[in-house]
C-alpha positions in Angstrom: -46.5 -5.6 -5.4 -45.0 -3.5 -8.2 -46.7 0.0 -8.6 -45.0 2.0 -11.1 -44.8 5.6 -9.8 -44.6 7.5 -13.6 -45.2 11.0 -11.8 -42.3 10.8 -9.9 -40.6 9.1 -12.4 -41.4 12.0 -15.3 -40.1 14.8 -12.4 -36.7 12.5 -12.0 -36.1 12.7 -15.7 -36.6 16.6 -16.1 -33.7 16.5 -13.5 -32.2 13.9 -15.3 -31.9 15.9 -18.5 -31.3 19.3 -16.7 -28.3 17.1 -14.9 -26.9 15.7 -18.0 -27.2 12.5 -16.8 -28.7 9.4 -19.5 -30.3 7.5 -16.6 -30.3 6.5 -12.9 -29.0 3.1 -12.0 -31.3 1.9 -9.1 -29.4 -0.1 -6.3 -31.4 0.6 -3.0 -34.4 -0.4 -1.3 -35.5 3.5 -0.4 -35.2 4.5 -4.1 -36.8 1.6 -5.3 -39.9 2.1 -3.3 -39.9 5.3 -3.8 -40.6 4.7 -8.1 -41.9 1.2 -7.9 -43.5 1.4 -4.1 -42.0 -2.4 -3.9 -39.8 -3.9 -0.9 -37.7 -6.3 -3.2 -34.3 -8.0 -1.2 -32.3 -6.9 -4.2 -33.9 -4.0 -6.1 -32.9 -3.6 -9.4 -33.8 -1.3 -12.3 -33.0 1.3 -14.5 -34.7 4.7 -14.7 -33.9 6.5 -18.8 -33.7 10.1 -19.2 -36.9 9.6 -21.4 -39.1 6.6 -21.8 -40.0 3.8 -19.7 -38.2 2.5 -16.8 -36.4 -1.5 -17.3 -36.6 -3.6 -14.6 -34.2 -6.4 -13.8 -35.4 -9.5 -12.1 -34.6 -13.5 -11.3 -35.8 -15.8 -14.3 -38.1 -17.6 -12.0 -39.9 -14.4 -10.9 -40.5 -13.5 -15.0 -44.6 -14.8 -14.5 -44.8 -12.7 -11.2 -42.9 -9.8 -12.8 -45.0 -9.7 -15.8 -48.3 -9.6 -14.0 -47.6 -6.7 -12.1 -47.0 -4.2 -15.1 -47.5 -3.6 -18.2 -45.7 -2.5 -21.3 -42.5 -2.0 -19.0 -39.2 -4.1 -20.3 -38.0 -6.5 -17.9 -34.4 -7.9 -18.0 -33.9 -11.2 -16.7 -31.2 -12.9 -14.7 -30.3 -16.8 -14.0 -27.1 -15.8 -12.4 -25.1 -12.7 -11.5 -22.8 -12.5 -14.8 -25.8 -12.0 -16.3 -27.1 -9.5 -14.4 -24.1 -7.6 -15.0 -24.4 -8.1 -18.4 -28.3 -6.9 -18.6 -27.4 -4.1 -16.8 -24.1 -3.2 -19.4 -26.5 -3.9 -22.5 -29.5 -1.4 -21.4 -26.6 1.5 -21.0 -24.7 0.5 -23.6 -28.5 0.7 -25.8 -29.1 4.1 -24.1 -25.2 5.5 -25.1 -26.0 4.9 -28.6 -29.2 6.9 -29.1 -29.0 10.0 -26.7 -32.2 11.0 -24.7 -34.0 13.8 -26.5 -33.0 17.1 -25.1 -29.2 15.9 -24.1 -26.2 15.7 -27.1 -23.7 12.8 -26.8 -21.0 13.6 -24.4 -17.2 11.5 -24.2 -18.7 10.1 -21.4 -22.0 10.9 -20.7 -23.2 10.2 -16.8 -25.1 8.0 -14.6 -26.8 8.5 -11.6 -26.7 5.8 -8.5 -27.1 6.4 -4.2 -24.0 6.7 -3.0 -24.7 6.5 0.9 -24.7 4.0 3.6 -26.5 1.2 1.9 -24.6 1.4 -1.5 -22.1 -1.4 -1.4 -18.4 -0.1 -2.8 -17.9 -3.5 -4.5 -20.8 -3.1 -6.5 -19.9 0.7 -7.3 -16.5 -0.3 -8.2 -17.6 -3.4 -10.7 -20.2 -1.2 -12.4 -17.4 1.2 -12.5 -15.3 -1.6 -14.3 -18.0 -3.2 -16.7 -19.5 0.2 -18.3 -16.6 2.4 -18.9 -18.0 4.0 -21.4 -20.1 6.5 -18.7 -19.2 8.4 -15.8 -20.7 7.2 -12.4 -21.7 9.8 -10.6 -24.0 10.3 -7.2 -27.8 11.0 -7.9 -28.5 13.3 -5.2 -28.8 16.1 -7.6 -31.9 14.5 -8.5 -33.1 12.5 -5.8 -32.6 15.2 -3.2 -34.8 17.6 -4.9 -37.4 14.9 -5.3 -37.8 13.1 -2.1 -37.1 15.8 0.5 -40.7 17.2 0.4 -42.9 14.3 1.3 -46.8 13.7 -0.3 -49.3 12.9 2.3 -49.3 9.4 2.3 -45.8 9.3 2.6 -46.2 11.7 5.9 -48.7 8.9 7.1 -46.3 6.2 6.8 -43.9 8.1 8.5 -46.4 8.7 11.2 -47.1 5.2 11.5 -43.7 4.3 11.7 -43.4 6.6 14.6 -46.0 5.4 16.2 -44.5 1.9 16.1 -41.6 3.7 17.5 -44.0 5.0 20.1 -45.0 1.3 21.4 -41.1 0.1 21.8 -40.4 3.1 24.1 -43.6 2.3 26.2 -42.6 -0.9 26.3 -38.9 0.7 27.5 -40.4 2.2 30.0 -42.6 -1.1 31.3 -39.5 -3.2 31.6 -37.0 -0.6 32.7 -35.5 -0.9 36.1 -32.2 -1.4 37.6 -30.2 -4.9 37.1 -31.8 -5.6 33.7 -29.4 -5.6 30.8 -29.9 -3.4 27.5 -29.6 -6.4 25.7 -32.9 -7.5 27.6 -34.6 -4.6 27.1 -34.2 -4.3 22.9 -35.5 -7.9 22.9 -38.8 -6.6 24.7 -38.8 -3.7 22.6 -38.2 -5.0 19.4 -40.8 -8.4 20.0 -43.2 -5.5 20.7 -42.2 -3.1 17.6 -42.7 -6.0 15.2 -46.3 -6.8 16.2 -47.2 -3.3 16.2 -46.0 -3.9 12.1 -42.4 -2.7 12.0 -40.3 -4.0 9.7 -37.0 -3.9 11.5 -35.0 -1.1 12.2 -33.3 1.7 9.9 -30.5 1.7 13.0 -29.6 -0.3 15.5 -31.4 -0.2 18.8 -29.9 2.1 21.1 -29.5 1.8 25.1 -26.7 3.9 26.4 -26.6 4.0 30.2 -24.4 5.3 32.6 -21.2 6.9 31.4 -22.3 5.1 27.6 -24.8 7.4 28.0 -22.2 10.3 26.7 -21.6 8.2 23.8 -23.5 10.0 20.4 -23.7 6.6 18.8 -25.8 3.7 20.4 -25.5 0.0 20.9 -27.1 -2.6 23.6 -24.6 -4.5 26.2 -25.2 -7.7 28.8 -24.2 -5.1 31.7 -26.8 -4.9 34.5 -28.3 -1.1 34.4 -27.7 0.9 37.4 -29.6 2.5 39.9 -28.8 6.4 39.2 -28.1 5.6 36.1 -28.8 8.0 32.5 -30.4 5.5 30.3 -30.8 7.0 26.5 -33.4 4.8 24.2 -32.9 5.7 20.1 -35.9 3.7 18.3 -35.8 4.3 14.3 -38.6 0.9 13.3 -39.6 1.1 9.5 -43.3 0.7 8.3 -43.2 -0.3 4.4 -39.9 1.4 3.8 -40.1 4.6 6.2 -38.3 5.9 8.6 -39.4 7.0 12.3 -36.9 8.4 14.9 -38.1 8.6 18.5 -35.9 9.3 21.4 -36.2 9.6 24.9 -33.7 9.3 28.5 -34.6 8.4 32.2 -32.9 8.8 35.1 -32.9 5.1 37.1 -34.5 7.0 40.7 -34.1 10.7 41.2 -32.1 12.7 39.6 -28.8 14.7 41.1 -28.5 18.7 40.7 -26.3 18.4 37.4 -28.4 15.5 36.2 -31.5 17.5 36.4 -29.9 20.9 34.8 -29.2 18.0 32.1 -32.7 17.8 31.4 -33.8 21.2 31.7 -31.0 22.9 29.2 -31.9 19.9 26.3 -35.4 20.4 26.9 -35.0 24.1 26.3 -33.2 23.3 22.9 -35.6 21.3 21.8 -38.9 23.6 22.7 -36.6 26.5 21.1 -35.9 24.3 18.2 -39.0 23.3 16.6 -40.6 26.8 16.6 -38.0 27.7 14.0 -39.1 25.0 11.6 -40.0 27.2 9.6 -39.5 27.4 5.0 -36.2 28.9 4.7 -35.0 28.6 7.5 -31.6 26.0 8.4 -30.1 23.4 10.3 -26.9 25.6 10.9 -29.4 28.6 12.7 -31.1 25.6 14.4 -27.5 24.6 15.7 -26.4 28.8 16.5 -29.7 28.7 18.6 -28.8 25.6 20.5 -24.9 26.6 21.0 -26.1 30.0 22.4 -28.3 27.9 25.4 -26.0 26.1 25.8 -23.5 29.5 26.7 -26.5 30.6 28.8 -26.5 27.6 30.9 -22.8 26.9 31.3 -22.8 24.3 28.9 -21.0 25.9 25.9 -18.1 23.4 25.9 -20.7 20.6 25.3 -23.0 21.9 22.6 -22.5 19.4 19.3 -23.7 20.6 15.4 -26.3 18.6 14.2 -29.5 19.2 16.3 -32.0 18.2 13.4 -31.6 16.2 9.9 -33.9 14.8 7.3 -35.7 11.3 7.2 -38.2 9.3 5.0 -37.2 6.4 3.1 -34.1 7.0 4.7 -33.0 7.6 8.1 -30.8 10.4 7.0 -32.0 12.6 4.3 -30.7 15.9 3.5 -30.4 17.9 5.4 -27.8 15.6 6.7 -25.2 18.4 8.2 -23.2 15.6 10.4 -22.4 13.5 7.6 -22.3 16.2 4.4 -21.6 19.9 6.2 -22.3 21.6 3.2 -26.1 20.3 4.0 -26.4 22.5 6.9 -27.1 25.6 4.4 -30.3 23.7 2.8 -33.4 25.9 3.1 -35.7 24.1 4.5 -39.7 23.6 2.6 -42.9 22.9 3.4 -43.6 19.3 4.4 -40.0 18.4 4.5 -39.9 15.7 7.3 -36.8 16.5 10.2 -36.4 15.5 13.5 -35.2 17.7 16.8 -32.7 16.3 18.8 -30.3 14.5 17.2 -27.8 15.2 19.2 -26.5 14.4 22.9 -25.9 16.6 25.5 -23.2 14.9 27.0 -20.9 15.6 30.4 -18.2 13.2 31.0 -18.4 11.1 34.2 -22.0 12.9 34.7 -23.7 11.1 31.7 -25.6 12.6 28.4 -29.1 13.6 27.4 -31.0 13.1 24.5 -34.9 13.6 23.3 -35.9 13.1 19.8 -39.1 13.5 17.3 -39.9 14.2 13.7 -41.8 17.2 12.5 -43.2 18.3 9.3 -42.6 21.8 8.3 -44.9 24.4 8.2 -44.9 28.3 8.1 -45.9 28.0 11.7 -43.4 25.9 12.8 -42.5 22.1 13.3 -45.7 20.1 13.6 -44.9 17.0 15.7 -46.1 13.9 13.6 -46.7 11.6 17.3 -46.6 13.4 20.6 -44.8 11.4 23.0 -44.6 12.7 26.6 -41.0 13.9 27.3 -41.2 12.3 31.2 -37.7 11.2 32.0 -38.3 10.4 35.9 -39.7 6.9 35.9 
């Protein structure tokens, strides 16, 4: 059900206006929740510099629509020329009476996600039908907004994680050599939507055996091995958030190297979250890692990238392996990152990988679920 968020919408046109931007064109799920805390299959809306948001919606949901909210302008759609046009009409309305506080520009600009979920055929036609504005990303204003997280959004988050919790005891129930990762995500994910997830920000991830090195997951229909590294990525969503869990076991005892392995990424991540700290960084997170790594031999191995941001998305910033620049972002109080995002991987010996989500505090990370970090099964 539609919930209008007008605080968060009143903080997102202060940006707005200190941006010179006119409005915010609202493609994705994460941003729609995040003003209208509604999981829609095709959000739509619009977000003015000043006054109230428009929605855009199908004709036939105009009675549902309408009963929600109040006094908020809803543009309807029977088809997608339409929509286009709704959408060209609102900015076209807002071009020709300039927001209070902003003087009209040649081109004045728009805000809209550009990140994984943004479709570049939709970019380019809105490109095409409202020339008379510059596109540009909103992250100036969204970033700002939505890395600090309220304390219902922390729950959901720590629900989500939770969920996250269930799929990897459920890993750990069915894991054993001969059975396939494809198996095992079934299990996992039958028991992650029970638990209330919603699906999954990312694909499941079950890397074993020398796939284990890989930094990027999928599942395959080959038979797990006795001796095997098996690393298990869970990210289920509860009503639009984002949890992150990840552990790796070793299929019997481990070898010498195998067992360093665990010890060295283990020490990252212990290191790690004591420095989630306000104003601290993702790229001293990463220095602290690399010099471990040197102390351990493994300096050849260490990869940027040992924590990013998630909430509504799985990768908020700071998201240093995508955007470097993001590696400099201070981080704030109750921001929400994870530890261990990256692998620790040896070729032909296999890769390690353990992952949670903290908030930040003065004190340090604060783990939002505590899952045990056993790896010998």
């Amino acid at each position: 059900m539609i919930k209008i968020n007008n605080k968060r919408i009143k903080k997102a046109q202060e940006l707005m206006r200190k941006e010179g931007m006119i409005g915010l064109m609202i493609m994705n799920h994460d941003d729609f929740i995040y003003f209208f805390n509604d999981l829609r299959v095709q959000p739509r809306a619009i977000i003015p510099a000043s006054g109230p948001p428009v929605l855009i919606g199908f004709s036939a949901e105009e009675e549902e629509l309408k009963g929600q909210i109040n006094d908020t302008e809803i543009r309807l759609f029977s088809h997608i020329g339409e929509q286009i046009s709704n959408v060209r009409e609102v900015f076209k309305t807002i071009f020709e009476g300039a927001p209070p506080g902003l003087s009209h520009q040649d081109r004045p600009k728009v805000g809209m996600q550009m990140w994984f979920h943004t479709p570049a055929f939709l970019v380019d036609l809105f490109r095409k039908v409202n020339k008379q504005v510059e596109l540009v990303p909103s992250d100036s204003v969204m970033d700002e907004l939505r890395m600090t997280k309220d304390d219902a959004e922390i729950e959901k988050i720590q629900t989500a994680q939770s969920i996250a919790a269930k799929g990897m005891d459920t890993a750990k129930d069915f894991l054993k050599p001969g059975i396939t990762g494809h198996e095992l995500a079934t299990e996992i994910t039958y028991t992650m939507m029970k638990a209330g997830s919603e699906g999954t920000s990312t694909p499941i991830h079950i890397n074993s055996g020398k796939r284990s090195c890989w930094i990027h997951g999928t599942t395959t229909k080959d038979p797990i091995q006795e001796g095997d590294l098996v690393v298990i990525d869970l990210t289920p969503m509860f009503e639009g958030y984002c949890s992150n869990l990840a552990r790796t076991f070793i299929m019997g005892n481990p070898n010498k190297m195998q067992k360093k392995l665990f010890e060295v990424y283990l020490e990252i991540h212990e290191s790690t979250k004591k420095e989630l700290k306000p104003g601290n960084t993702v790229s001293n997170l990463d220095k602290l890692g690399k010099e471990i790594c040197l102390k351990h031999g493994f300096g050849d191995y260490h990869i940027k990238g040992i924590s990013h941001g998630i909430g509504l998305r799985f990768e908020e910033n700071p998201a240093s392996t995508i955007i470097p620049a993001h590696g400099k972002t201070k981080f704030q109080n109750n921001m929400t990152v994870t530890v261990g995002h990256t692998i620790l991987a040896v070729p032909v010996i296999g890769g390690v990988r353990f992952e949670d989500i903290y908030r930040i505090t003065n004190d340090g990370g604060e783990v939002l679920y505590n899952y045990p970090f056993d790896y010998i099964l």
